[in-house]
mmCIF file of the N, C-alpha and C atoms, coordinates in Angstrom:
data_MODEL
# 
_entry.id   MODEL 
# 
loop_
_atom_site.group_PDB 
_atom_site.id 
_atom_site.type_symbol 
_atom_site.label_atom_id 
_atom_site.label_alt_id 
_atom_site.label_comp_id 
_atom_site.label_asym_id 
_atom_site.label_entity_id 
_atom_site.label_seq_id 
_atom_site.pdbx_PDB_ins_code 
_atom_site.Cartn_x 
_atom_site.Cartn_y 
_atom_site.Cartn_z 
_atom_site.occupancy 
_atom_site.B_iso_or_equiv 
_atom_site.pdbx_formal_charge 
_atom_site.auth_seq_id 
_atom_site.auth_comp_id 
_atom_site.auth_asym_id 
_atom_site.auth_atom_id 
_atom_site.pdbx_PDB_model_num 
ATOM 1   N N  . UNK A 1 1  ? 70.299 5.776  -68.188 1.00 0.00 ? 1  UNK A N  1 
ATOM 2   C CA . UNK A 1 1  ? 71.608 5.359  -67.709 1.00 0.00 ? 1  UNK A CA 1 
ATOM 3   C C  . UNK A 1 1  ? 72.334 6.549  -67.091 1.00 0.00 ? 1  UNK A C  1 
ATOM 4   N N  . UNK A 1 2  ? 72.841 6.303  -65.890 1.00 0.00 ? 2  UNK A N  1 
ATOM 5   C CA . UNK A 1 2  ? 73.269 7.119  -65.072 1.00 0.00 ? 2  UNK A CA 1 
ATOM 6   C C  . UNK A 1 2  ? 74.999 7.158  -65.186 1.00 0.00 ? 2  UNK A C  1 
ATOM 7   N N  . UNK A 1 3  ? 75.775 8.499  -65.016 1.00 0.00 ? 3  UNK A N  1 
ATOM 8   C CA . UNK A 1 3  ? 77.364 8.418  -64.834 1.00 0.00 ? 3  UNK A CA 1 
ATOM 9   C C  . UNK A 1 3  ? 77.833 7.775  -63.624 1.00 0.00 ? 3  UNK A C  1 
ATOM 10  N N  . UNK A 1 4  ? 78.914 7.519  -63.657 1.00 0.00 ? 4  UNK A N  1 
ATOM 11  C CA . UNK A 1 4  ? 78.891 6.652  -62.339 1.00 0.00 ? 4  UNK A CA 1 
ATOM 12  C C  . UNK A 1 4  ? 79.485 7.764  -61.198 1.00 0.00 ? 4  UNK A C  1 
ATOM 13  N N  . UNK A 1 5  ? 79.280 9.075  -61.771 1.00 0.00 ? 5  UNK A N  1 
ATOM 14  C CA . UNK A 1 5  ? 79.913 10.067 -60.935 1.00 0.00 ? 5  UNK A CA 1 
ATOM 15  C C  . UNK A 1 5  ? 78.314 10.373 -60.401 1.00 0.00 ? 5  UNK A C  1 
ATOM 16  N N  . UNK A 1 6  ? 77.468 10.739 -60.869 1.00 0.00 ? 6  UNK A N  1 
ATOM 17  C CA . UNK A 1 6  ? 75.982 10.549 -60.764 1.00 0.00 ? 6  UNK A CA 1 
ATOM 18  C C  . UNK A 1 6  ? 75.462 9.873  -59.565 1.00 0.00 ? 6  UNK A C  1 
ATOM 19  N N  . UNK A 1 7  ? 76.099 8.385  -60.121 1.00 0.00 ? 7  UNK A N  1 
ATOM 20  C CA . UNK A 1 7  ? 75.683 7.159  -58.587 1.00 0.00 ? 7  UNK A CA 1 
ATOM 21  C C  . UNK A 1 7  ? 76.340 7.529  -57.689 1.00 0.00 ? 7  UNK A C  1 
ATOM 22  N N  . UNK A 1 8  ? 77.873 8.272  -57.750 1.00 0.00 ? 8  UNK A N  1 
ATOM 23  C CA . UNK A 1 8  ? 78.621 8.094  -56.218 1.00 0.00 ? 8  UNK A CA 1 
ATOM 24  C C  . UNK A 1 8  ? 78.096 9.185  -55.627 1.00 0.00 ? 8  UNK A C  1 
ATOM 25  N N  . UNK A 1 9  ? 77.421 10.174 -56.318 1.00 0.00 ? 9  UNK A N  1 
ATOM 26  C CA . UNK A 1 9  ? 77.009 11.628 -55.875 1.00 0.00 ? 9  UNK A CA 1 
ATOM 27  C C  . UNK A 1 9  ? 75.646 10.965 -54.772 1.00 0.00 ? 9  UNK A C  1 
ATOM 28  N N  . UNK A 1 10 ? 74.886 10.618 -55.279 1.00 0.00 ? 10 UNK A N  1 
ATOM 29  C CA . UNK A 1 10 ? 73.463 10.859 -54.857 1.00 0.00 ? 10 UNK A CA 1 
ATOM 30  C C  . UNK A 1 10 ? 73.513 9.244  -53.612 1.00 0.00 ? 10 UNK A C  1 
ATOM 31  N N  . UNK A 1 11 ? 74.531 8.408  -53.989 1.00 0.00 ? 11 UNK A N  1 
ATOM 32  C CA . UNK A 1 11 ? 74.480 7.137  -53.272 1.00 0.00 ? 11 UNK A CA 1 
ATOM 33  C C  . UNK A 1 11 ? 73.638 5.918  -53.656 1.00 0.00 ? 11 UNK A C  1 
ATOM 34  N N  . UNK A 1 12 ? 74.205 4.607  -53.902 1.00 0.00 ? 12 UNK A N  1 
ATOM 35  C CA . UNK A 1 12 ? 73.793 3.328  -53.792 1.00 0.00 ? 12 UNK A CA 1 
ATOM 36  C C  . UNK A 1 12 ? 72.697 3.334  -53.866 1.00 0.00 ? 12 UNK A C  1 
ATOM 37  N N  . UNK A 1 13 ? 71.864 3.489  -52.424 1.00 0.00 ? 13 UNK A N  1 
ATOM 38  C CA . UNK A 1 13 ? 70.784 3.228  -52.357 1.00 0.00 ? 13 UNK A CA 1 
ATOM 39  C C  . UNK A 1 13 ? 69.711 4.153  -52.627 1.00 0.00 ? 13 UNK A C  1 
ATOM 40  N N  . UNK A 1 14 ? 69.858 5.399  -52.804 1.00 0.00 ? 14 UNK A N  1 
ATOM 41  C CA . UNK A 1 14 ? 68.927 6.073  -53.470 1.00 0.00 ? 14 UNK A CA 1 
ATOM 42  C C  . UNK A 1 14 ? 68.658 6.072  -54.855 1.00 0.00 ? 14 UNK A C  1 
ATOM 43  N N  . UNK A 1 15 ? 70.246 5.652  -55.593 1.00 0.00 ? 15 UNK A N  1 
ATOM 44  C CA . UNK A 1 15 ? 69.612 5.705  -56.707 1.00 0.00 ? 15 UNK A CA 1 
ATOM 45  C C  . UNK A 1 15 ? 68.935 4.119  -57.711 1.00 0.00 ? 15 UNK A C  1 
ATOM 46  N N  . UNK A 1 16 ? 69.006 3.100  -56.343 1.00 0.00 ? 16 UNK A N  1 
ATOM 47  C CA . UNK A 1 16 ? 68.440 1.950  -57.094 1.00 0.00 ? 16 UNK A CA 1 
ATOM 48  C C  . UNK A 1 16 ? 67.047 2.292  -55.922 1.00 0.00 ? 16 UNK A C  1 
ATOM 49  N N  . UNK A 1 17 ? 66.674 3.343  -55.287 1.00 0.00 ? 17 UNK A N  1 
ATOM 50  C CA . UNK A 1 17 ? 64.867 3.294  -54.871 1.00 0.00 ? 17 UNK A CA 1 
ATOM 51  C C  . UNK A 1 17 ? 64.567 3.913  -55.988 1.00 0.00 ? 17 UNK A C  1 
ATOM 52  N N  . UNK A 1 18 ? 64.969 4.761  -56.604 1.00 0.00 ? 18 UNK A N  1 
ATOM 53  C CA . UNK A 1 18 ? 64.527 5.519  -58.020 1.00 0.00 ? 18 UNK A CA 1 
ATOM 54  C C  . UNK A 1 18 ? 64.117 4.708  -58.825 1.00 0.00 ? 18 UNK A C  1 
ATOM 55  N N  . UNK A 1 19 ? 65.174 3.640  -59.457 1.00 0.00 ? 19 UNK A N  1 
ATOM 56  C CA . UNK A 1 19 ? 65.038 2.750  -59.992 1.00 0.00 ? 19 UNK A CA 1 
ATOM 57  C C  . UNK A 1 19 ? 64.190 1.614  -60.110 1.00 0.00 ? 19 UNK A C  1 
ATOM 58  N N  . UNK A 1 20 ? 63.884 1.737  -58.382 1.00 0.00 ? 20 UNK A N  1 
ATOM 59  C CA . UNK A 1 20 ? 62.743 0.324  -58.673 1.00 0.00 ? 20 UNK A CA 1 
ATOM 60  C C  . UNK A 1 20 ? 63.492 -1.022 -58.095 1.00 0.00 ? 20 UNK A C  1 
ATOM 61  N N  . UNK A 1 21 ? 64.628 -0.347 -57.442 1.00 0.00 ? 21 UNK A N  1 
ATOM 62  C CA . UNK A 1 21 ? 65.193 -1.350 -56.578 1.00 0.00 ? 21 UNK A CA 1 
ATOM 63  C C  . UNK A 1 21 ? 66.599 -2.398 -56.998 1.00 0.00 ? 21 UNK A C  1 
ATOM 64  N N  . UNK A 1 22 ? 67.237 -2.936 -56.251 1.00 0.00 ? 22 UNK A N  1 
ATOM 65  C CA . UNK A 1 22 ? 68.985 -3.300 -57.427 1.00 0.00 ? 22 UNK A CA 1 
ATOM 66  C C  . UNK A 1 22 ? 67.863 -4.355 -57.617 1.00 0.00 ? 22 UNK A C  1 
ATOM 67  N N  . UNK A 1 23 ? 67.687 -4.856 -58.450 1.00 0.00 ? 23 UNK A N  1 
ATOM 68  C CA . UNK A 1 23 ? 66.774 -6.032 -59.493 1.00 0.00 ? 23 UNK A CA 1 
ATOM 69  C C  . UNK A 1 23 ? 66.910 -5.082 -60.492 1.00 0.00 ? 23 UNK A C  1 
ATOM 70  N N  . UNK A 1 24 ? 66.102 -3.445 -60.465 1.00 0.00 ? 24 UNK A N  1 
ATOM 71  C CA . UNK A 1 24 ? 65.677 -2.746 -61.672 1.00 0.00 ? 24 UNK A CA 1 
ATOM 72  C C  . UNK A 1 24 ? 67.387 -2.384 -62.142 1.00 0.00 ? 24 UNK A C  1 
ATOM 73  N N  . UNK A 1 25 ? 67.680 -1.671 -61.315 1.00 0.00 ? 25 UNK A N  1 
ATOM 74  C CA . UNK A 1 25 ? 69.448 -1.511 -61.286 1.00 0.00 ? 25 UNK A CA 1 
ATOM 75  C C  . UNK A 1 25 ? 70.087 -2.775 -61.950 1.00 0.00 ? 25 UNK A C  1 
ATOM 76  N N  . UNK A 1 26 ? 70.436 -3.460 -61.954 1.00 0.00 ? 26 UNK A N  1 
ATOM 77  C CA . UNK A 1 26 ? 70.892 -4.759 -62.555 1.00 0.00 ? 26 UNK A CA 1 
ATOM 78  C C  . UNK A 1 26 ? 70.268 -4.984 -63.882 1.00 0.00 ? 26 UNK A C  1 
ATOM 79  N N  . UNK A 1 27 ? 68.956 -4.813 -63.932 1.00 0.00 ? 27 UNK A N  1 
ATOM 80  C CA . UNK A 1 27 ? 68.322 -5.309 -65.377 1.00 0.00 ? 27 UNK A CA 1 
ATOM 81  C C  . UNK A 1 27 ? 68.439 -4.031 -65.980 1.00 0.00 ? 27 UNK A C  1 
ATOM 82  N N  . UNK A 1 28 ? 68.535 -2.688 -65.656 1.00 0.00 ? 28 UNK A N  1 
ATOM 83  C CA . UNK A 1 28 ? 68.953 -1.868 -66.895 1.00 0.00 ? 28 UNK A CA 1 
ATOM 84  C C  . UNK A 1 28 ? 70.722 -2.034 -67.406 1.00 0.00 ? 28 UNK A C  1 
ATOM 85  N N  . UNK A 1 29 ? 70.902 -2.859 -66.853 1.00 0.00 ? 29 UNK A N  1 
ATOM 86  C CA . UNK A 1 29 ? 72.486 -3.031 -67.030 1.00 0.00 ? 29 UNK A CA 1 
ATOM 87  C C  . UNK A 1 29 ? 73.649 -2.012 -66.185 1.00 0.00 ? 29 UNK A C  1 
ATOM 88  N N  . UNK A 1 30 ? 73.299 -1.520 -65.382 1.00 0.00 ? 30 UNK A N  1 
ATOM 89  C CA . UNK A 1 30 ? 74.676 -0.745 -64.764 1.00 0.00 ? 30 UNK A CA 1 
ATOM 90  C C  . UNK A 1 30 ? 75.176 -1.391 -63.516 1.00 0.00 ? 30 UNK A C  1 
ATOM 91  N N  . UNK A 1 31 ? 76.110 -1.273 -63.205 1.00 0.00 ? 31 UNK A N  1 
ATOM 92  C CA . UNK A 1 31 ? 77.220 -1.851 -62.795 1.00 0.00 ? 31 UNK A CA 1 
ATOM 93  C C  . UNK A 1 31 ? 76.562 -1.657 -60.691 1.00 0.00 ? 31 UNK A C  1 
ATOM 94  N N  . UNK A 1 32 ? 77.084 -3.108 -60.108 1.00 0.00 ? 32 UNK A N  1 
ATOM 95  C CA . UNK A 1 32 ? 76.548 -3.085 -59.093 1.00 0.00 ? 32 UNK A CA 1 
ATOM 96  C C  . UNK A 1 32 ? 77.612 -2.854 -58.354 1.00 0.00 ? 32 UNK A C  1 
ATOM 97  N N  . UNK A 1 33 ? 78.203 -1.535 -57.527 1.00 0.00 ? 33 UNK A N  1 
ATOM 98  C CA . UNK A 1 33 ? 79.178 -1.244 -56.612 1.00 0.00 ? 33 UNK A CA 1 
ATOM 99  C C  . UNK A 1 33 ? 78.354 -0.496 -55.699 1.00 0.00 ? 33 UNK A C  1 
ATOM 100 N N  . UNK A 1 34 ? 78.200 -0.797 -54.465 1.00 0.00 ? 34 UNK A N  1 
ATOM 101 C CA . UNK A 1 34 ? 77.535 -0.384 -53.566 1.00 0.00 ? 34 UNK A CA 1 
ATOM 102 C C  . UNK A 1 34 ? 78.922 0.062  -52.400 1.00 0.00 ? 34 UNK A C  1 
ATOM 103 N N  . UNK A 1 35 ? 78.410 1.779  -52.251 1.00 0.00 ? 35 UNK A N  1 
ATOM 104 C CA . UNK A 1 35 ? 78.857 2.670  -51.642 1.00 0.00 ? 35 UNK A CA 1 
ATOM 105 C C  . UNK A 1 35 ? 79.441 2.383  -50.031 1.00 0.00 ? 35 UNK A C  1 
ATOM 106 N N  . UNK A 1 36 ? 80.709 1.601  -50.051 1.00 0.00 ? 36 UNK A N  1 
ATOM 107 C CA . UNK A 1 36 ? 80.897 0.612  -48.332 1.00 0.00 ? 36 UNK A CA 1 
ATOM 108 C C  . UNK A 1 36 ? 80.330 -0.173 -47.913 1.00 0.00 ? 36 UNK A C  1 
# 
């Protein structure tokens, strides 16, 4: 689980390709706000 200072740092979409994509993002439970 990532800070959400973490997500705004690195961006949206890099950090749900890490993840395995917003599906994996969503099913570990963190919050879906995508960066604009």
């Amino acid at each position: 689980m990532r800070p959400d200072g973490f997500v705004k740092t690195l961006g949206y979409t890099r950090v749900t390709d890490l993840d395995g994509g917003a599906s994996g993002w969503i099913e570990a439970g963190n919050p879906v706000e995508k960066d604009g």
